[in-house]
C-alpha positions in Angstrom: 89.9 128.3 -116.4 87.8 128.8 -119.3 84.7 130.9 -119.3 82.1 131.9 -121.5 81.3 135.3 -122.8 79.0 136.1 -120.5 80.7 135.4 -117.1 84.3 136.7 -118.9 82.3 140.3 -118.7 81.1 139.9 -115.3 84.1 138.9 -113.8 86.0 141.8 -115.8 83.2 144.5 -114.0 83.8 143.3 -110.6 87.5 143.4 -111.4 88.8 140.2 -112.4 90.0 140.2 -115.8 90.9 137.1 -118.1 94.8 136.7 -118.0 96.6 136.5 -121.2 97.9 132.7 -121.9 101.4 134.4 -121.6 101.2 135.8 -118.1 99.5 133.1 -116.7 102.4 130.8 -117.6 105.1 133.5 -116.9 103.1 133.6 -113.0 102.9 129.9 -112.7 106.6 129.8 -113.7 107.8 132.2 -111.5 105.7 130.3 -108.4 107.6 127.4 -109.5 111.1 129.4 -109.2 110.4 130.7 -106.3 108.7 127.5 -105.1 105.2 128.9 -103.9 103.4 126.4 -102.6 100.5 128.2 -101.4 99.8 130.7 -104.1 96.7 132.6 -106.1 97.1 133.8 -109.3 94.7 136.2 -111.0 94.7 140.1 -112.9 92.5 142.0 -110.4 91.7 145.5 -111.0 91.9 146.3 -107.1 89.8 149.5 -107.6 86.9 147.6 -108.5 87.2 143.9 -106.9 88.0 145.1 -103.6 84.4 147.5 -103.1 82.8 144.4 -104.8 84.3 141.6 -102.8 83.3 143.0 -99.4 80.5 144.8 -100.2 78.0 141.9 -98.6 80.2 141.8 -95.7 83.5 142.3 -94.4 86.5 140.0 -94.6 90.6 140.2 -93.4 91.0 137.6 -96.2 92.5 141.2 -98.1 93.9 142.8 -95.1 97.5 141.5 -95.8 97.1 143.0 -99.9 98.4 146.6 -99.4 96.6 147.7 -102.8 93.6 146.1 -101.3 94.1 147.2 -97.8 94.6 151.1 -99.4 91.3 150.8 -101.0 89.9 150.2 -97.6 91.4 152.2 -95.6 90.4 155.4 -97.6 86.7 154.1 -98.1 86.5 153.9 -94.1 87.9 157.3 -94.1 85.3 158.5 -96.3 82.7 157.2 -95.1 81.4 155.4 -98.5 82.2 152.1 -97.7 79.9 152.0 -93.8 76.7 154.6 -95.6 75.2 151.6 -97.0 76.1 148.7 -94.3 74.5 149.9 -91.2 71.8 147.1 -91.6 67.9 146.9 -91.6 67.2 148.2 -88.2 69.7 151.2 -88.4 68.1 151.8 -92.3 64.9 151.7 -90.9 65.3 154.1 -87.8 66.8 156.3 -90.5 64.1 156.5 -92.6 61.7 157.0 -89.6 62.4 160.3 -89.1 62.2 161.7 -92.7 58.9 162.3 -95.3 58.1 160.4 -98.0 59.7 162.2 -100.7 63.2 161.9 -98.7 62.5 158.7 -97.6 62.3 158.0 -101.5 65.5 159.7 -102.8 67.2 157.8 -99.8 66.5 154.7 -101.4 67.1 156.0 -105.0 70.7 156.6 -103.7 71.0 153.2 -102.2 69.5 151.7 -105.0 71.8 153.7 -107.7 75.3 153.4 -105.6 75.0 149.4 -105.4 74.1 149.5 -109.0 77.8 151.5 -109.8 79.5 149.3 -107.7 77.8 145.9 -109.2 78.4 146.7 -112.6 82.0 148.9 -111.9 80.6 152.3 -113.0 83.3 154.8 -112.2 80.4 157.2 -110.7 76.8 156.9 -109.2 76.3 159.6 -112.0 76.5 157.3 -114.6 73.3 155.0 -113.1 70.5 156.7 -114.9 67.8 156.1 -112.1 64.7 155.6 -115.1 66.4 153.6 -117.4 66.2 149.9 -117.3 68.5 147.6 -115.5 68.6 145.3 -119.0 69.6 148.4 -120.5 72.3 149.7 -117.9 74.3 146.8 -118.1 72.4 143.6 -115.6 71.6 140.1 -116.6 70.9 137.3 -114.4 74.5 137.3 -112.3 75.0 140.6 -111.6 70.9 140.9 -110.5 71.5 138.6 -108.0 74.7 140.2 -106.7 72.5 143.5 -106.4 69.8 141.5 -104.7 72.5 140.6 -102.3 73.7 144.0 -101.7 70.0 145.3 -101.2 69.5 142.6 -98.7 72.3 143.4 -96.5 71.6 147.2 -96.7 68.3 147.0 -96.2 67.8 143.6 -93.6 64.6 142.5 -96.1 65.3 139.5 -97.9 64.4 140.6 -101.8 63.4 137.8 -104.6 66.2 137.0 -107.2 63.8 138.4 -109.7 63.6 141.6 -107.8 65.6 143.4 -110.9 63.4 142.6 -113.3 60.1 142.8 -111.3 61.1 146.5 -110.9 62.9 147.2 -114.1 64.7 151.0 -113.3 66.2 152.2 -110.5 62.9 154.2 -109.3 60.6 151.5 -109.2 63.0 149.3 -107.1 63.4 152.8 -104.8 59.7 152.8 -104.5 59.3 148.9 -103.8 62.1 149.0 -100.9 60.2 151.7 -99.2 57.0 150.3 -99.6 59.0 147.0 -97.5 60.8 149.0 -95.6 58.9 152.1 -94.4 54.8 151.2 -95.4 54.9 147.5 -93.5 54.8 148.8 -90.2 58.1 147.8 -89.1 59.5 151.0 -87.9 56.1 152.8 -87.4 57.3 152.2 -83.8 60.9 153.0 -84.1 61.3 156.5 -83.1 59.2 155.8 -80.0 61.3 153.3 -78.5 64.4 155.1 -79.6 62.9 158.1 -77.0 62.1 155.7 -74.3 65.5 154.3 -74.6 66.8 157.6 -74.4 64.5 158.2 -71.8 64.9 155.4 -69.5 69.4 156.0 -69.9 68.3 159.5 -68.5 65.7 158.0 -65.8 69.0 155.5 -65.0 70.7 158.6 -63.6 68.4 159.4 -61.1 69.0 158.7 -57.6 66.0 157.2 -55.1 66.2 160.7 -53.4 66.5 163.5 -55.9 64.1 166.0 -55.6 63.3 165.8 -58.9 62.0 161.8 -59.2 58.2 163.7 -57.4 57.8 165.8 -60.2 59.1 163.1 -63.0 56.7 160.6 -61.2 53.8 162.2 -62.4 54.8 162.8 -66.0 55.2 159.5 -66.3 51.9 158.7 -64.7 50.0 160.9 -67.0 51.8 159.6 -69.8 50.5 156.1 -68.4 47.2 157.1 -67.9 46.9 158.5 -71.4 48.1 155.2 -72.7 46.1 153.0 -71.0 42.8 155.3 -71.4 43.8 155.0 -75.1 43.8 150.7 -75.3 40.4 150.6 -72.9 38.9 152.1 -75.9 40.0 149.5 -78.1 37.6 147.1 -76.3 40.1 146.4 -73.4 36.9 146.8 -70.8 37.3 143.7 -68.9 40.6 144.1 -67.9 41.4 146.6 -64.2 41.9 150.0 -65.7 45.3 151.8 -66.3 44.6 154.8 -64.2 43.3 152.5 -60.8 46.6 151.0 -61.2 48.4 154.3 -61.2 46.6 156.0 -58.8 47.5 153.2 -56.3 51.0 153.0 -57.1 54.2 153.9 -55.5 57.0 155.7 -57.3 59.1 152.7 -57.3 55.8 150.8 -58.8 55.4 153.2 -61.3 59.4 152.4 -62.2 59.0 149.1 -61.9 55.8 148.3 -64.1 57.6 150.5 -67.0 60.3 148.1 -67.0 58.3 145.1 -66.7 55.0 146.1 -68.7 56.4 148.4 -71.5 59.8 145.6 -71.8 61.7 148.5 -72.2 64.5 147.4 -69.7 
């Protein structure tokens, strides 16, 4: 296959190399020998197709190529290969409990570590987070393969000019976090993650402990606190939070947290 400048570079960063006329025809003759009938030929550089090829998602397409399956096998082990493809929600939740400034360099590594492995750097070092993307290495092919990247890491789905409306490194750090963090989305995360936690412990509570009294009220203070909080937003005309409460059985209590809160 013929291919012009341009794509002959991008397929040699992610690996893929332009075969010599003389080994393609020495492989294609030996296929022929040996009478392969279901056969790929190319010269990949495993080291940098394989962290390329799944780096959107996973695929067993490889897990029969020992050099490929190698690679693999020793990013699992490292960790590398799973820090950046927990998703959105797990990014997010992540984020949550750190400040701004390490919220920031959090993305800045995300940001930089896709940009190595789009454009084969042998190091994150080498991504120099303020210079340009233009000037690192990017046009319009591998932009869109870091969009992709970002999109899986992250669970946002980025414009294809997202490169170039952010030109370095930083400024796409900073835009990710104002999506990620500064929209609201997981302004609620680390709340529901402790009634989750909260409701596994409840979970292990029998009907007759001694302790479900003394828990009871907690939670009814906690729900009178709540509810006294949205009355002030203008909720008037609806029964108030505490009548409710003071009314209420334990299993009522139990029963309107699953049912009113949805965290069942």
């Amino acid at each position: 296959m013929a291919v012009d400048g341009a794509l002959e570079e991008r397929l040699r960063r992610g690996g893929m190399a332009a075969m010599t006329p003389e080994l393609a025809v020495k492989a294609l003759q030996q296929a022929l020998d040996l009478q392969e009938t279901h056969l790929a030929i190319a010269d990949l550089d495993w080291e940098r197709f394989v962290p390329s090829y799944v780096a959107v998602r996973g695929s067993r397409l490889l897990d029969e190529v020992p050099e490929a399956r190698r690679i693999l096998e020793a990013a699992i082990g490292g960790g590398s290969a799973a820090q950046f493809e927990t998703g959105g929600s797990e990014l997010r939740e992540r984020l949550a409990g750190m400040s701004e400034a390490e919220q920031e360099r959090a993305l800045l590594d995300l940001v930089t570590t896709q940009v190595a492995m789009v454009l084969g750097f042998p190091s994150v070092e080498l991504v120099e987070s303020q210079r340009a993307f233009r000037e690192l290495g990017f046009d319009s092919l591998t932009a869109v393969e870091l969009r992709n990247r970002l999109d899986a890491a992250t669970g946002l789905r980025l414009p294809a000019t997202i490169v170039f409306d952010h030109p370095t490194p930083v400024a796409l750090a900073r835009r990710l976090r104002t999506d990620v963090v500064e929209d609201g989305i997981s302004a609620a995360a680390p709340i529901l993650g402790e009634l989750d936690r909260i409701e596994a412990a409840m979970a292990t509570i029998s009907a007759d402990d001694v302790d479900r009294p003394r828990i009871t009220t907690r939670l009814q203070t906690l729900l009178l606190k709540w509810g006294e909080a949205e009355q002030d937003t203008g909720n008037s005309g609806k029964k108030a939070v505490s009548d409710k409460i003071q009314s209420a059985t334990s299993d009522e209590i139990f029963d309107f947290i699953d049912k009113e809160l949805g965290i069942s």
